[in-house]
Each structure stands twice: as structure tokens, then as C-alpha cells.
N, C-alpha and C positions, 0 to 999 in steps of 0.2 A: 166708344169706350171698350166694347168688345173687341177689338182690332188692335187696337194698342195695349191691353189684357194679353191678348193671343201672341201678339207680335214679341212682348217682353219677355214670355214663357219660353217662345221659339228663338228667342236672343236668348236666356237664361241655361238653356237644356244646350246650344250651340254652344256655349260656352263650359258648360260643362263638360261637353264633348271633349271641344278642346285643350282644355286643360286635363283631361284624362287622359288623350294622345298625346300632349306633351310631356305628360309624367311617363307613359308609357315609354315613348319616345326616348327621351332622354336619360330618364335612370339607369337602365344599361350600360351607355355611353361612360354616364357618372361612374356606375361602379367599374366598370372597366379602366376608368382613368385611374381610380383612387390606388386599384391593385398593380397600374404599370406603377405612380409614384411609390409603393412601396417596393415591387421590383426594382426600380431603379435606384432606393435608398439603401437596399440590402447589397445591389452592385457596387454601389457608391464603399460602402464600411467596406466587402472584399478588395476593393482594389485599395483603399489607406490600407489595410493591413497587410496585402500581398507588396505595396511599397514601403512598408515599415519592416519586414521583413526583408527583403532584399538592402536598406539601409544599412540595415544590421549585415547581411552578410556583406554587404562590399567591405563595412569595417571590420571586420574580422580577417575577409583575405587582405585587405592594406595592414592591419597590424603584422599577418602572419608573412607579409612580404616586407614589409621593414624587418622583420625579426632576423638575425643575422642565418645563415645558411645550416648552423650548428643546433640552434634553438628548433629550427624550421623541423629540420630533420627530426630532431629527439619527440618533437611532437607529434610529427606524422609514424613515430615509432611506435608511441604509446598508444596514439587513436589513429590509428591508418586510415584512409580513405575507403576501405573496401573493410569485409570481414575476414577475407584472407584465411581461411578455414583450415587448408594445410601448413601455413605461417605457425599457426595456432596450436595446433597439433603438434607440430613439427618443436616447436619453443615448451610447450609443456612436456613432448617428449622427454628432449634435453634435461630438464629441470628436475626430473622423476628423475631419469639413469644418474644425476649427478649426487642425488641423494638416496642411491639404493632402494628404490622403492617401483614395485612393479605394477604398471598399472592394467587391470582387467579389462574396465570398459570406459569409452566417453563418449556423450549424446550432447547435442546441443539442442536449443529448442532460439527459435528466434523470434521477439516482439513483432507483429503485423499490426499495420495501422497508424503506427503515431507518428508525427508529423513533425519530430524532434528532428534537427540536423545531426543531431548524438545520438545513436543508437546501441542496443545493445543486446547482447546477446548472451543467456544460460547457457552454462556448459554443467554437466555433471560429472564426475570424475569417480569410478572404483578403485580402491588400490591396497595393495599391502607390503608391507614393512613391519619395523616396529617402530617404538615409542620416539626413539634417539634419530629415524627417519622423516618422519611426519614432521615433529618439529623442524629440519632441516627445510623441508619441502616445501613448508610454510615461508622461512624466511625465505627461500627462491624463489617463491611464487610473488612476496611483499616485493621482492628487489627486481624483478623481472623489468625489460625496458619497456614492454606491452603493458599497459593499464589492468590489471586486473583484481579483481575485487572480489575476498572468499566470503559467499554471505553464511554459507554451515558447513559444520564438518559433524560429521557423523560415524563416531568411534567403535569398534568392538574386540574385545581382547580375547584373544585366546594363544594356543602353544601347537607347534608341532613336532612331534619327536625331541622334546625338549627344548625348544627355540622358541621362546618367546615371537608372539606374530601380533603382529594387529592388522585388522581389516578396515578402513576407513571408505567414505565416500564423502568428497567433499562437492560442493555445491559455489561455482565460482560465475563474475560477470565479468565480460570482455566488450570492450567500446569501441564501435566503428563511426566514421563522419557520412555522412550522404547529401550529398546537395550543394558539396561548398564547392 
């Protein structure tokens, strides 16, 4: 009886053994599968999205290539492909001399990060004129073929040697495409 007592204990303790070795064993393995399934399901959602995205871009360049030559153009006017910086300058230039209005300084500052095919970019604008200027300058700016969008303007009145002046600085966005 002592013998098969002893024998069951040293079956019982073996098998404890190995079942500790197999949890040891194996649970690793375990978690290591569980963390590729979920790498593999996070790569899974990036590539639907990176092909839901390009979905969308091939239909945008197929509409913008059916679109006739006139349309195409007027578009890539408005949101160029690039930011085209002295374009930019160059067109707001214009826009000021055509409304008498002198402009001090202009800074841009550009969005980093986003992952829009629209981008855009701050411009700031110092300048003076007067009253009969600005307004002018505004609707040149509204009717410009480049897309631009005044989000403030910021007014101050004063006179020099009798001449009415005003100092203004307006705060305008400008749109460029990247990726298409």
C-alpha cells in the first residue's frame, strides 16, 4: 500500500511538474500570438484605409480628367499643386498696387502634420491706405483666381499731414493640393 501511496504522490508531483512546464512553456508563445493577432489586425484597418484613400484619390484625378481642359485649369488656379510662394506674393502684390495700397510686411506660417490632400497655409499681411483702399483690396482679394480666404482684418485709423491713412493687417488662408 505504501508503494502505490508513494508511486501516486510521485505521479501526482510529475504531473504537477508538468503542467507547470507546460504553462510555463506555452504562455509566452500564447501571448506572443495574441500581440502578432493584434499587430496583424491594426495592419489589416491601415491598409482598408490607405486603400480607401487612394479609392478616393483615383476618383478625384478621373473626375479632374474628365473635367474639360478650362475647368481643370481654373482649378489647379485656385488650389495649385504646390504653394508656389512667390505665385503668391507675386498675385497679392498685384492686387495691393491695383488698389493703391502699400504693403509693409508678409509672413507666412504653414500647417505641419496633417495628413489632408488640402492644405493650407497663413499668410499675414501689413499694410496702408485708406478706408476707400481696403475695401477695394478686399474685393481683389474675394475675386482673386487663387482661393483665398480673409479670416481678420485688423483696422487702425489715423492722419498724416492731413491724409487720412489707415494701417490695417489682415490675416488671410491660401490652399495648396499635395498628393494628388
Amino acid at each position: 500500500m505504501q508503494s502505490k501511496k508513494s508511486s501516486s504522490i510521485v505521479s501526482l508531483i510529475l504531473l504537477v511538474v508538468l503542467v507547470g512546464v507546460g504553462i510555463f512553456w506555452f504562455k509566452p508563445n500564447l501571448d506572443e500570438d495574441n500581440a502578432l493577432k493584434v499587430t496583424e489586425r491594426a495592419r489589416q484597418d491601415a491598409k482598408t484605409q490607405a486603400e480607401s484613400d487612394l479609392a478616393t484619390l483615383q476618383q478625384a484625378q478621373a473626375n479632374l480628367q474628365n473635367a474639360g481642359e478650362i475647368e481643370q485649369q481654373t482649378i489647379l488656379t485656385a488650389i495649385p499643386e504646390k504653394l508656389e510662394q512667390d505665385k503668391l506674393i507675386t498675385s497679392i502684390s498685384d492686387i495691393a498696387q491695383k488698389n493703391d495700397v502699400n504693403i509693409g510686411s508678409i509672413s507666412f506660417s504653414i500647417a505641419s502634420g496633417s495628413k489632408e490632400n488640402i492644405k493650407k497655409a497663413d499668410i499675414n499681411i501689413s499694410m496702408t491706405g485708406n478706408e476707400a483702399d481696403l475695401i477695394r483690396l478686399l474685393k481683389g482679394l474675394e475675386s482673386s483666381p487663387r482661393k483665398l480666404v480673409v479670416q481678420s482684418i485688423t483696422v487702425q485709423l489715423g492722419s498724416t499731414e492731413g491724409i487720412e491713412r489707415v494701417n490695417f493687417s489682415i490675416s488671410l488662408e491660401a490652399y495648396y493640393q499635395t498628393g494628388i
